[in-house]
C-alpha positions in Angstrom: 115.9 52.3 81.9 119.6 53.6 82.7 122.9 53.2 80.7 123.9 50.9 82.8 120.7 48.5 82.9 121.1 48.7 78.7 124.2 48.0 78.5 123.8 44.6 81.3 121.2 43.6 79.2 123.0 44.1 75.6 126.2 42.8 77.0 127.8 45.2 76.6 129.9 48.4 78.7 128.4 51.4 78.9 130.6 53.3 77.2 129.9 51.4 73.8 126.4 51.6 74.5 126.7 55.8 74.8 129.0 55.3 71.0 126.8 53.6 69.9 124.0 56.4 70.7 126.0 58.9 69.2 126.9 57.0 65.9 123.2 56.5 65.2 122.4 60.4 66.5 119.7 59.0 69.1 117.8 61.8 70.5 117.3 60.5 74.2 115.4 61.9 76.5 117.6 62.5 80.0 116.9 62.7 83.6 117.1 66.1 85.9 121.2 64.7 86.2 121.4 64.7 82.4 121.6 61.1 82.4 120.3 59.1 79.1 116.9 57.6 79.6 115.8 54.5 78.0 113.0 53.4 76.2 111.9 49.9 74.9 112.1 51.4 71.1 115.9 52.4 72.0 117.0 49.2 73.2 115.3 46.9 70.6 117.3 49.8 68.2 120.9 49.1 69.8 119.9 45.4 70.1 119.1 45.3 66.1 122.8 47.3 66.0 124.7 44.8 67.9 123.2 42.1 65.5 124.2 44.0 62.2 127.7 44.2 64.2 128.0 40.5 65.0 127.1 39.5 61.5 130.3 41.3 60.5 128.6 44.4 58.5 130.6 47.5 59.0 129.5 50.2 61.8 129.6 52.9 59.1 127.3 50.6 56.4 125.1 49.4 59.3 121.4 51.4 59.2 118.6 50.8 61.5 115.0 52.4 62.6 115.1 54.9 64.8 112.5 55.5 66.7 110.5 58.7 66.6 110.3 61.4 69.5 106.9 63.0 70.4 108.4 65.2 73.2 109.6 64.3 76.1 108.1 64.1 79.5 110.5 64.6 81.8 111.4 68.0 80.1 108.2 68.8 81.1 108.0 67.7 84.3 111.1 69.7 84.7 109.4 72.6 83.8 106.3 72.4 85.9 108.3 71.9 89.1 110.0 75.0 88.1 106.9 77.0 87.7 106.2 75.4 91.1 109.2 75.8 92.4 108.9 79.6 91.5 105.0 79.9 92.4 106.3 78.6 95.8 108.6 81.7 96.1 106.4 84.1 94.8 104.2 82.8 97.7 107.3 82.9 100.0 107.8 86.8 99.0 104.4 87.5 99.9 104.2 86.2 103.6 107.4 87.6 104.3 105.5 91.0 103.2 102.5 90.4 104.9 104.5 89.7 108.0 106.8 93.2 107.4 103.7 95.2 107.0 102.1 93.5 109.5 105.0 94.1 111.9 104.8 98.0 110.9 101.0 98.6 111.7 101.8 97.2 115.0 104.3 99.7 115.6 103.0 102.7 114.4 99.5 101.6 116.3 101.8 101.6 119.1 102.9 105.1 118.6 99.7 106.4 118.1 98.4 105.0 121.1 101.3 106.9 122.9 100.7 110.0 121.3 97.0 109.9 122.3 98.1 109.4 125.5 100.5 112.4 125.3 97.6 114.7 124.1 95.6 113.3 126.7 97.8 115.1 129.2 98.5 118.0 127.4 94.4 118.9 127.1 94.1 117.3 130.8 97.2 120.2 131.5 95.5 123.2 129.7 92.3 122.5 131.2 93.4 122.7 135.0 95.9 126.0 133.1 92.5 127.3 132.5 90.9 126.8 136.1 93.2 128.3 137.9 93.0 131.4 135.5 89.5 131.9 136.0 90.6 131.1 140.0 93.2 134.2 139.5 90.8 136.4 137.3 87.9 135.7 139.9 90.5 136.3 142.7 91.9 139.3 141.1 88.5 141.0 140.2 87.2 140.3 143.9 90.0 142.3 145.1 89.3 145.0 143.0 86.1 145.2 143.8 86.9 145.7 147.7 89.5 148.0 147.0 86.9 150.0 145.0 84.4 149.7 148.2 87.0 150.8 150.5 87.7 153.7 148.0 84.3 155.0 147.9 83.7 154.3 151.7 87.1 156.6 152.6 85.5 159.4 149.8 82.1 159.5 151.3 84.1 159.9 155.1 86.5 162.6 154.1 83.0 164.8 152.2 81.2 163.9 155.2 84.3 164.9 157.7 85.1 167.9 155.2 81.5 169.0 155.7 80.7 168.7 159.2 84.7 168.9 160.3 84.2 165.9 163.0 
């Protein structure tokens, strides 16, 4: 029950009903807004106050049973959203890193799949580099080879003209 609710039902404002929770140093439990919370012990407390008060009994002579606090619920309430509040962003933090690192395999896979390609026609370069050197070598060697024929085929014609003088 609110302040306002207790005080309806004492008739009373809710400003003497907050005095008179101070005066007898109520521990009340509050809402997430810090607002006092209620229960039935409390009000039949301030109820047993406002009869000391309307027999005539002095507010500072006036003593009543306070109820006794166990804990209070809504504190920890309060705290378990906060865990979950703080589980959520923890959870949060990961996707977003799951999501970065996911974003960075894709690009680097990328790269790598262009720089495969780039080798790809570097080797597919050397190896046509390579064909038309054996092409030049096989080329080059063939040409030796008929200027070495030639060579021999003029020597044996000059010792056979030298010889026989034709």
């Amino acid at each position: 029950m609110n302040t306002g609710a207790v005080s309806k039902l004492l008739g009373v404002s809710s400003s003497t009903v907050q005095r008179w929770v101070k005066h007898l140093g109520l521990e009340m439990e509050r809402n997430e807004f810090g607002h006092f919370l209620y229960s039935q012990e409390d009000v039949e407390t301030l109820k047993e106050f406002k009869e000391q008060i309307q027999k005539g009994i002095p507010i500072q002579h006036i003593r009543v049973r306070k109820p006794t606090r166990r804990g209070s619920v809504k504190f920890q309430q309060k705290q378990s959203s906060l865990i979950d509040k703080v589980n959520k962003l923890e959870r949060s933090i990961e996707n977003k890193a799951d999501s970065v690192v996911t974003y960075q395999l894709l690009q680097h896979r990328r790269e790598i799949e262009e720089l495969q390609g780039k080798i790809e026609q570097l080797t597919n370069q050397v190896d046509e580099l390579q064909l038309s050197l054996r092409h030049s070598l096989a080329n080059v060697n063939e040409q030796r080879e008929h200027e070495h024929e030639a060579s021999k085929k003029q020597k044996k014609k000059t010792v056979f003209h030298t010889l026989f003088g034709f």
